[in-house]
C-alpha positions in Angstrom: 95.2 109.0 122.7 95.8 112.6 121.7 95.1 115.4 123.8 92.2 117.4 123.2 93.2 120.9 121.5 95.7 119.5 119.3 97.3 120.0 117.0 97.7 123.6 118.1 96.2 125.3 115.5 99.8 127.7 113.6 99.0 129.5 110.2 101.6 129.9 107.7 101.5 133.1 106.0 100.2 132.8 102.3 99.1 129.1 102.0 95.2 129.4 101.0 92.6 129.4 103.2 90.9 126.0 102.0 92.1 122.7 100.5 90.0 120.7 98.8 90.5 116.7 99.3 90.6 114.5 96.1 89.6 111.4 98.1 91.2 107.8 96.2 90.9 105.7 98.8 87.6 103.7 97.4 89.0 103.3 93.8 93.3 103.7 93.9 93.0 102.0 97.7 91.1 99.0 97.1 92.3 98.3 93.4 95.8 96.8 94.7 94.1 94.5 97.4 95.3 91.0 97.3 91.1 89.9 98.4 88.3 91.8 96.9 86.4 93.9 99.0 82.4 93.0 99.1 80.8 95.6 97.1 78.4 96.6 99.8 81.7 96.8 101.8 82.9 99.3 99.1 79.8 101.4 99.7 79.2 101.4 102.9 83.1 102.6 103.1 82.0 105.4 100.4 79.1 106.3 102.4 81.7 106.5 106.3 83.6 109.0 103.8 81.0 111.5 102.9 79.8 111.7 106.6 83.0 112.4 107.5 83.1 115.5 105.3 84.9 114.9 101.9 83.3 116.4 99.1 85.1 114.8 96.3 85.1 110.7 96.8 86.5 108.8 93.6 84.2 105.9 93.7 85.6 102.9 91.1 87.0 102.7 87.8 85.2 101.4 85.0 88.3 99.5 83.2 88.1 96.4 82.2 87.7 93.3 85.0 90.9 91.7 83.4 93.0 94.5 84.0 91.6 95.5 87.5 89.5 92.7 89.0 89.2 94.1 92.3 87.1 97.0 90.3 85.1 94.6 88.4 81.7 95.7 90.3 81.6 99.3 89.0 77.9 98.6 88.0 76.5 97.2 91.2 78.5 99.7 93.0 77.9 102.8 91.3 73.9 103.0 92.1 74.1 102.4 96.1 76.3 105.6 96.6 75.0 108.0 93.5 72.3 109.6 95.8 75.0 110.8 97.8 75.3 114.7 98.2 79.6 114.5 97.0 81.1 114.5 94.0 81.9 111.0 92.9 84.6 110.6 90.3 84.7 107.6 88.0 87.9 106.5 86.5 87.5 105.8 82.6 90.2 104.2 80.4 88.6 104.5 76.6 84.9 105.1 75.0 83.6 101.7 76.7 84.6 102.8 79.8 82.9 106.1 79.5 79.6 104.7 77.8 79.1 102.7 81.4 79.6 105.4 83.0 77.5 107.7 81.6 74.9 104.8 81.6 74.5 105.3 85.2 74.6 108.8 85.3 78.1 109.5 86.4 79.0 113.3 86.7 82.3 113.2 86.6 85.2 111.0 84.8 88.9 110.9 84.8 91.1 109.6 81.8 94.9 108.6 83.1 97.9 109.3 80.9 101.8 109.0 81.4 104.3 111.3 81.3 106.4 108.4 80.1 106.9 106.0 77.7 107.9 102.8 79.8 104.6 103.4 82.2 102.5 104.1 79.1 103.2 101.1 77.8 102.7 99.4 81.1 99.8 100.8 82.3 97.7 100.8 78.8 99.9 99.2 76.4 100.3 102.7 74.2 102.6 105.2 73.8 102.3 108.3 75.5 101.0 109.8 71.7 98.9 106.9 71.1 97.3 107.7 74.9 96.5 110.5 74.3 94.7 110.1 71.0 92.9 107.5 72.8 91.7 110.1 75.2 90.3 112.7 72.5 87.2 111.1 71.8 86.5 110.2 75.4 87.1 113.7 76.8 85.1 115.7 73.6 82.0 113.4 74.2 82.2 113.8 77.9 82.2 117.7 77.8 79.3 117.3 75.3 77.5 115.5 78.1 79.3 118.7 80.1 80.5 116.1 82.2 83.7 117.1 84.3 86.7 115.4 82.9 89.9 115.2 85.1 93.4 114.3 83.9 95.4 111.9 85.9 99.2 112.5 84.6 101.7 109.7 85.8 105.2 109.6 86.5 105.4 113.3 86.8 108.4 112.8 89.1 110.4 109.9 88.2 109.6 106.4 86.7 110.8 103.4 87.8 112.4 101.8 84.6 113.6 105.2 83.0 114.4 107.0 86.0 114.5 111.1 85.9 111.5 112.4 84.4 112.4 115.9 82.8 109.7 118.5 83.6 109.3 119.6 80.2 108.4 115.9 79.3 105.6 116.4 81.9 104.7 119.8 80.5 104.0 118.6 77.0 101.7 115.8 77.8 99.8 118.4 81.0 99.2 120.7 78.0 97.7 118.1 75.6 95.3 117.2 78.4 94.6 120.4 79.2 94.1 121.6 75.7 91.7 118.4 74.6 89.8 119.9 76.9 90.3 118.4 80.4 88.7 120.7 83.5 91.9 119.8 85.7 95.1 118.1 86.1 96.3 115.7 88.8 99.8 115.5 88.8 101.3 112.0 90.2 104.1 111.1 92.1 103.8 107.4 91.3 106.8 106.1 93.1 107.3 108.6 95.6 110.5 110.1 94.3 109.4 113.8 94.4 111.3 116.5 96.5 110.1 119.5 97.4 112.3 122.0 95.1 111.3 119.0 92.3 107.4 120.3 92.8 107.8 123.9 92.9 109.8 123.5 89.6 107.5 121.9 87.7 104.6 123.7 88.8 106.2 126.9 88.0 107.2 125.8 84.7 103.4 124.5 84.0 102.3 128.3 84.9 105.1 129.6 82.6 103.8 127.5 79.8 99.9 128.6 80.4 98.6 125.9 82.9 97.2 127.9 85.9 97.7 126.4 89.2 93.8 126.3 89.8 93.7 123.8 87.8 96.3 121.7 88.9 96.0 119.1 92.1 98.9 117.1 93.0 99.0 113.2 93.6 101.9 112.3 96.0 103.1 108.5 97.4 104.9 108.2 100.7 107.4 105.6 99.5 110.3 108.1 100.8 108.8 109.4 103.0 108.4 112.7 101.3 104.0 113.3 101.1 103.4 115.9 103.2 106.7 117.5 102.4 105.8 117.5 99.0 102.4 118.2 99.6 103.3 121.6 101.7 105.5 122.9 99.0 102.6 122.6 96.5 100.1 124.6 98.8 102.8 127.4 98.8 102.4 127.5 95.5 98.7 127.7 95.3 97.7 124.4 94.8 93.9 124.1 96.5 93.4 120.4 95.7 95.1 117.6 97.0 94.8 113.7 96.3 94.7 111.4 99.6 93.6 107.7 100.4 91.7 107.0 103.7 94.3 105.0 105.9 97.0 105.2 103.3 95.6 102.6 101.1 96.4 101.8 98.1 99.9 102.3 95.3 99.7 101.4 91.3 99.2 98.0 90.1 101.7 98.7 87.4 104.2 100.3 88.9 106.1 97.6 91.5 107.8 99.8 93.6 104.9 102.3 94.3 104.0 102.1 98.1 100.8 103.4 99.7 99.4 106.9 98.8 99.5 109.9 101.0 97.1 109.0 104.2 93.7 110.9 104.6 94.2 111.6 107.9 97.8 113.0 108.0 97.1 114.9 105.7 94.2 116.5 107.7 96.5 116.9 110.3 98.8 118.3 108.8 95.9 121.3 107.4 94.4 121.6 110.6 97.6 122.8 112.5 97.8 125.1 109.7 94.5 125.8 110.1 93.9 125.6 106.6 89.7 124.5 106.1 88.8 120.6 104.8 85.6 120.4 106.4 86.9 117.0 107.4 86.1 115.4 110.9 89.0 113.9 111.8 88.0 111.8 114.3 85.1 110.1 111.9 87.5 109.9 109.5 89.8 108.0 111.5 87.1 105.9 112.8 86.1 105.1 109.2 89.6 104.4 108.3 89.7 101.7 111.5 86.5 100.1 110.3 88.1 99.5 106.8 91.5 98.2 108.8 89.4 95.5 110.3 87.4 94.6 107.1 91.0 94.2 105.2 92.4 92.1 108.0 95.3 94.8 108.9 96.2 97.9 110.7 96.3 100.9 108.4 99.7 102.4 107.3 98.2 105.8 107.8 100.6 107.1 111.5 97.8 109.5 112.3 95.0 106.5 112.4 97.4 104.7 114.4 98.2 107.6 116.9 94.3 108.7 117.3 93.1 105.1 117.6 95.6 103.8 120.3 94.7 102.4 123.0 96.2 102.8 126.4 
């Protein structure tokens, strides 16, 4: 167990003051899980989230069951967490997807493009161009229903069949997200091939070409090792939002080599001894993250669930 008063707490001069937490875990998480999750499981798991603090919990993905059949409960799931007091993100791939959710009142959507051709087709069987023109409808009739649209961009960083992404490749497709009228911009580091001067790059060049970094989050996987490195050049550029899965859980069906996502919790660690504000509880965090361990039949990846839950 870790001694009380740590970690110490050491600002960094000019990082921002508060970090809002994009939390994936319930929807990017569970969607790669070998056994489907009960959906009561699912919302109860929701629910241990918003007590611990996050504001912003995606909550499923209304996609088709064939495509991701570990979200195929969207509907049943949806109305036992909407009364929550948190903003709950629904993931919607075309107008379908976006009629459901609307149905049930969801607030907020997110669309998903790539900043590639190979993981375009992959992931929705479309070009990037073809994507996108998917996208326009769904995004102008959400922000009719002035319903907050985020943009998930893939592949920002490298992609596993093409390899180097060039950042203006990235840029154009940001732009014609952010210009169809997205409110902001995840930007994903799908296989975990980011590098700290990599991030600061690209984000500079999105400001350059009239993206501001208050509307940009950043999406990073651990598969090098390289999250929280990532992560902490970002914030010194003014990011304020930050994607990060309870435990670790989760990587991209599509996209073979993609290991977990950045964990929750290390990531709260990491803000805390900056003392930059979540208004996360780390230890019911944790706790939550332990519960969900148990329910999936394995410890979580996450080092700072595994450090804080240790038993002497």
């Amino acid at each position: 167990m870790t001694a009380q008063g740590l970690p110490m707490v050491v600002p960094v001069q000019d990082l921002p003051a508060r970090v809002r937490i994009h939390e994936v875990g319930a929807r990017d998480g569970l969607q790669k899980e070998a056994r489907t999750v009960p959906t009561e499981v699912k919302a109860e798991f929701i629910r241990r989230l918003a007590d611990s603090g996050l504001t912003t919990i995606e909550a499923t993905s209304f996609v088709h069951p064939k495509w991701v059949p570990q979200l195929a409960d969207a509907e049943q799931l949806f109305p036992l967490v909407s009364d929550l007091p948190v903003a709950l993100p629904v993931l919607v791939p075309n107008e379908r997807g976006l009629d459901r959710a609307l149905a049930l009142g969801a607030r907020r959507i997110a669309v998903f493009a790539s900043a590639t051709e190979s993981f375009a087709k992959a992931n929705l069987n479309r070009t990037v161009d073809e994507a996108l023109a998917m996208f326009q409808p769904v995004v102008a009739r959400a922000k009719e229903h002035r319903v907050h649209v985020r943009g998930y961009l893939s592949m920002c960083f490298g992609d596993p069949w093409e390899g180097p992404v060039p950042i203006h490749q990235v840029v154009r497709v940001s732009k014609a997200l952010m210009d169809m009228g997205c409110d902001e911009l995840s930007l994903g580091d799908t296989i975990g091939v980011a590098t700290p001067g990599h991030v600061q790059d690209l984000l500079s060049e999105l400001n350059e070409e009239g993206v501001p970094t208050s509307a940009l989050g950043v999406h990073f996987h651990d598969t090098y090792g390289q999250a929280l490195a990532n992560t902490l050049a970002a914030l010194q550029h003014g990011v304020t939002t930050v994607d990060s899965s309870a435990g670790g859980l989760g990587g991209c069906p599509y996209a073979k080599s993609a290991t977990g996502n950045l964990a929750t919790e290390d990531l709260v660690w990491m803000l805390n001894g900056l003392g930059i504000d979540t208004g996360v509880d780390l230890g019911r965090l944790t706790a939550t993250s332990v519960w969900m361990a148990a329910h999936l039949d394995r410890p979580s990846p996450s080092r700072t669930v595994r450090a804080l839950s240790h038993k002497e």
